[in-house]
N, C-alpha and C positions, 0 to 999 in steps of 0.2 A: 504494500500500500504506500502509495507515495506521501511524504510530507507536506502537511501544506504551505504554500506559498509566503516567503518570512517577507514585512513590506520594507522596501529597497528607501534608505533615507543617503541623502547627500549632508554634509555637514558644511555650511559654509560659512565661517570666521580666522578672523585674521589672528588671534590668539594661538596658539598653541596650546596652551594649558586646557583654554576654555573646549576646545577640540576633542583632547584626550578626555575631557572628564565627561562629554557628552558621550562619546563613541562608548567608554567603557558600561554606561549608564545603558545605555539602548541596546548593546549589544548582547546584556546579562538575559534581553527579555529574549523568548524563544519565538517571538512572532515578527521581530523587527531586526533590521539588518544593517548596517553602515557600508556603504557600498562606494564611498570616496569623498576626501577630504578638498574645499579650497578655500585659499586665504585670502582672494578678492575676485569678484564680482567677472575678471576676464576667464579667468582660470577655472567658475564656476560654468561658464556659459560653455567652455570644450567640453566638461565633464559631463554635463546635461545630457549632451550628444551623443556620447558613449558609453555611459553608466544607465540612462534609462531611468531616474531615481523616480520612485512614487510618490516621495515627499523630500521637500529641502528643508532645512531648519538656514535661520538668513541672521546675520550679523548685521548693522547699520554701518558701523565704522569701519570701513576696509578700505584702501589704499587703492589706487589706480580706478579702478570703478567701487561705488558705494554700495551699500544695499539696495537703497529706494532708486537707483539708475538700473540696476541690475533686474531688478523687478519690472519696471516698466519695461525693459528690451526684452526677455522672454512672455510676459502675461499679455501681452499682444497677439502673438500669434501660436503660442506652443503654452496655455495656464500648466503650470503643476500646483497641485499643491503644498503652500506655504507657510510657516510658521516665522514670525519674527522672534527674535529669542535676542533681550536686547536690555538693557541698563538704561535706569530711567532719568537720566538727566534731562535738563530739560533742553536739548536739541532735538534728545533721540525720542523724546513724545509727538513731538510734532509729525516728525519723519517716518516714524512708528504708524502714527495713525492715514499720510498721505502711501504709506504700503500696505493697510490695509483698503483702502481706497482704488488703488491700484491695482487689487486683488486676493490681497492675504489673508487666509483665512482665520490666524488668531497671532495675540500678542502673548508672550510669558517672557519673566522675569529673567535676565542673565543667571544662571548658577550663580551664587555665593558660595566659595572657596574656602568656606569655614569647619564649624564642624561636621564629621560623618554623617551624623543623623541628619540633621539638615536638608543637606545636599541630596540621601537618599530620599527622602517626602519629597524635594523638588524633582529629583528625577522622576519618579513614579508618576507625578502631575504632569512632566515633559512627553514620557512614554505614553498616558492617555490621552494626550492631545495630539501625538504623531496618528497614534490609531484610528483617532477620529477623522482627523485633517487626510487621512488615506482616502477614507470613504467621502468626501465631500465636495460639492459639486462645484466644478471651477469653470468658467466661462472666459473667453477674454473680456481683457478688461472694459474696452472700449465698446462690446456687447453687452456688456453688464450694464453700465453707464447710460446707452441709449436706452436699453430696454427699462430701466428706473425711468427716468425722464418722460419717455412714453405713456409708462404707466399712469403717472404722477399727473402728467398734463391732459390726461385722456378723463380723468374723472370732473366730475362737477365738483363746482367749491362748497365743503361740508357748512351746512347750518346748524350753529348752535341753538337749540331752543330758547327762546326768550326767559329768563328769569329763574332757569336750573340748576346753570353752572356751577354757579356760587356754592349750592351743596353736595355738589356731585363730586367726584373722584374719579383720575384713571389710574388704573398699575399695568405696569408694563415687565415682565423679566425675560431675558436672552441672553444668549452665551455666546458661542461660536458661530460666525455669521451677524450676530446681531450689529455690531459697527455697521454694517452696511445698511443691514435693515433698517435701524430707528437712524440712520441718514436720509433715507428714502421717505420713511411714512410721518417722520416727524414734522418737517415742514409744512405738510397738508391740514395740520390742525391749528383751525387761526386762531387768532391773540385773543379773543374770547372762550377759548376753549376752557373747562373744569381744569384743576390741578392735575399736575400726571407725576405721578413717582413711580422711579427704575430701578431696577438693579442688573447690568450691563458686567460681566464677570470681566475683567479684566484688573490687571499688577495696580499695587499702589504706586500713586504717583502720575499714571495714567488719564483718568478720568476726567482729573480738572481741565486738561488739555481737550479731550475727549468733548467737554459739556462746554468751553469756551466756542470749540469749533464749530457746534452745533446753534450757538449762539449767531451764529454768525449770515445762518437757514433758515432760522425759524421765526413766526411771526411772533411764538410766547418767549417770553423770557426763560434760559438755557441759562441753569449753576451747576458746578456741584454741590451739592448737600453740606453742610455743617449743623452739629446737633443744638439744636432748638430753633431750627428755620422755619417759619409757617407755609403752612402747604394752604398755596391759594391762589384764586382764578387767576389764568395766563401764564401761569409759572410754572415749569420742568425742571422737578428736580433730582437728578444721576446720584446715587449711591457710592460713597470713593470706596476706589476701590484700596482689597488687600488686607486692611484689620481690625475692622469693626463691621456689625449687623445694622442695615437700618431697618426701623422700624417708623410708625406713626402712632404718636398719643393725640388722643382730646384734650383741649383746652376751652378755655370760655368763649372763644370766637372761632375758634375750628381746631385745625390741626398744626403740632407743630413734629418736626423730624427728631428723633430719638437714636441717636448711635449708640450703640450696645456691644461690649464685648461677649466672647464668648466663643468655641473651637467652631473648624468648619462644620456647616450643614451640607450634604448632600456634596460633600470635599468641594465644598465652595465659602468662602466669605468677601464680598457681603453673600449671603442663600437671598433668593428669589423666596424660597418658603417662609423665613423667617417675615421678611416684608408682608406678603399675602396675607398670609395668619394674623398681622395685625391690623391688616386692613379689616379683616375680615370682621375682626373683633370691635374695632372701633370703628367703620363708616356703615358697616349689616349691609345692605339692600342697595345704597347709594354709592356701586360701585361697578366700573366697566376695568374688568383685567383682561393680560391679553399675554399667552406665553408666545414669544417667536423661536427662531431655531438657535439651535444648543443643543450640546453634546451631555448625556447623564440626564438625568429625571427631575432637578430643581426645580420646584415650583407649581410641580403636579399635586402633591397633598394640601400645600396651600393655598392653589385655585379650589381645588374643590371644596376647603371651607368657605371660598368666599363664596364658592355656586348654592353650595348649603346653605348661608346665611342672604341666601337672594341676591347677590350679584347677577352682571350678564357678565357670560365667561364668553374666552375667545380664544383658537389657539390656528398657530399658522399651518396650511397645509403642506406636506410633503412636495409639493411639485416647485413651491419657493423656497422650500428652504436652502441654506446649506450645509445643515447638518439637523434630520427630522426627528433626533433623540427627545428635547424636553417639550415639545408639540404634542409627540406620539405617545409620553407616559402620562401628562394632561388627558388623552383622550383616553387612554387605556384605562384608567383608574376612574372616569365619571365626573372629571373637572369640568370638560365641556364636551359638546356634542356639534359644536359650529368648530369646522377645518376652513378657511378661508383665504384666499390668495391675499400675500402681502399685502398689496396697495388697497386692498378691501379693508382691513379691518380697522383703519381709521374711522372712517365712516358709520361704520356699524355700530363699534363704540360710541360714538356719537346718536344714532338713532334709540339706543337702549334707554337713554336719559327722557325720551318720551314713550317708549314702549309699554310702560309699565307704571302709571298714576299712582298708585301706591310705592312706587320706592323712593318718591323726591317727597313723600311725606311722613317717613318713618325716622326716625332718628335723630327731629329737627332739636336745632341748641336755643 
């Protein structure tokens, strides 16, 4: 009986060390392979050609060609898929986020060179995200790009109901693939839209970058989160990422943001669940969630409290995602029962706030 197929990774950084410590990490697994090493961006582009790899891991800082050049010259016309794997200064956030733009499909933290244990929890997190990033659907980039835009332009502009906003809620959680997504369907909700709180799995240090750039799209107002921010009409507020939970409390005039320690959920922090479960707890009935694609199950038990406490649930279908893991254990478990193409589920979220005359009257303060 033949073995099955181990998936072929390229390693591309300019370190040395960082190299060694990857190769040796990926290699331990029995399902993944390192199948050639380069230390810039030219030297990566020959190896493509005759290594074949199924996933590249991408460095930002590399000599002679960079990361983010080196990406746009192959996801044009030949996508593989990509992980940036990169140190969060703040150049490499920017550049980090115009290569997932570009095409890449997730960001993680450079190794820390410190102690063992450490190193192996990061690896293990590096390993499931090659795994995933194998199976995930990569288009070029400049396909990708129009067909957003497409989408985007081809719908009608969403109307807020007159007079609901103000107590309504959206939640939003996604993982892998999600940079893309909530750059696509964020914009479409105008400045009158209800609050929307995220949790976007991505490295600390990340996100602020991440939610400044998004600012830059959208007609509501785009932060990151900091603990006791008020969640309220027009405002987006991203969960930072890396080491703390957000949550949402009640206050005397609505809602304010609650960072919370506490170990991964669902080998995530911030968890898409932990967020959920609070909504669920504190907004009941007057709330539109919506899982997009991500890799692992976050966020599946904590939709379905909020469908149990009368939420409208929503989760992205398989044919947009790029990667249909936390859509598909949403659906599997009874969270929701609506799969919806991306560029739809703005919308919907929005029509649920009149669907339902008893949810904008339950839980008034």
């Amino acid at each position: 009986m033949n073995a099955p197929q181990r998936t072929r990774v390229l390693i591309v950084d300019d370190s040395a060390v960082v190299r060694r410590v990857l190769a040796m990490g990926i290699d331990r697994e029995p399902d993944l392979h390192v199948v050639g090493f380069a230390s810039n961006g030219e030297q990566a582009l020959d190896l493509m050609e005759r290594l074949n790899p199924d996933v590249i891991t991408l460095d930002l800082e590399m000599p002679n060609m960079d990361g983010l050049t080196f990406m746009r010259s192959f996801m044009k016309t030949r996508p593989i898929p990509t992980i940036v794997i990169s140190s969060a200064t703040n150049g490499n956030r920017n550049v980090a986020l115009q290569c997932v733009e570009a095409g890449a499909v997730d960001i993680i933290s450079k190794p820390t060179l410190g102690t063992n244990a450490g190193l192996a929890s990061m690896m293990v997190d590096i390993c499931a995200r090659i795994r995933e990033a194998a199976g995930a659907k990569t288009r070029p980039s400049a396909t990708r790009a129009a067909a957003a835009v497409v989408a985007a332009t081809a719908k009608p502009p969403i109307q807020v109901p007159v007079g609901k906003a103000g107590s309504w809620l959206y939640a939003i959680g996604s993982s892998t693939g999600g940079i893309q997504a909530l750059s696509s369907i964020l914009p479409l909700f105008p400045a009158s839209s209800p609050a929307v709180v995220i949790v976007q799995h991505m490295p600390e240090g990340f996100t602020a970058s991440f939610a400044a750039r998004l600012n830059t799209i959208c007609p509501m107002d785009v932060k990151e989160a900091k603990d006791g921010d008020i969640v309220q009409q027009g405002r987006i507020l991203v969960a930072p990422g890396g080491t703390r939970h957000m949550e949402i409390m009640r206050y005397a005039g609505g809602y304010r943001v609650k960072l919370v320690e506490g170990d991964p959920v669902c080998f995530s922090r911030p968890s898409v669940d932990v967020l959920f479960k609070s909504v669920a707890r504190e907004a009941g009935r007057r709330v539109s969630a919506a899982i997009l694609t991500g890799m692992g199950r976050d966020g599946a038990e904590g939709m379905l409290e909020i469908r149990k406490a009368g939420g409208a649930t929503f989760a992205q279908n398989q044919q947009t995602c790029v990667v249909y893991g936390m859509p598909q254990a949403a659906h599997q478990v009874g969270a929701t029962d609506t799969l919806l193409p991306l560029e739809d589920i703005p919308a919907k979220m929005t029509e649920a706030m009149g669907a339902n005359p008893d949810r904008s009257r339950t839980h008034q303060f």
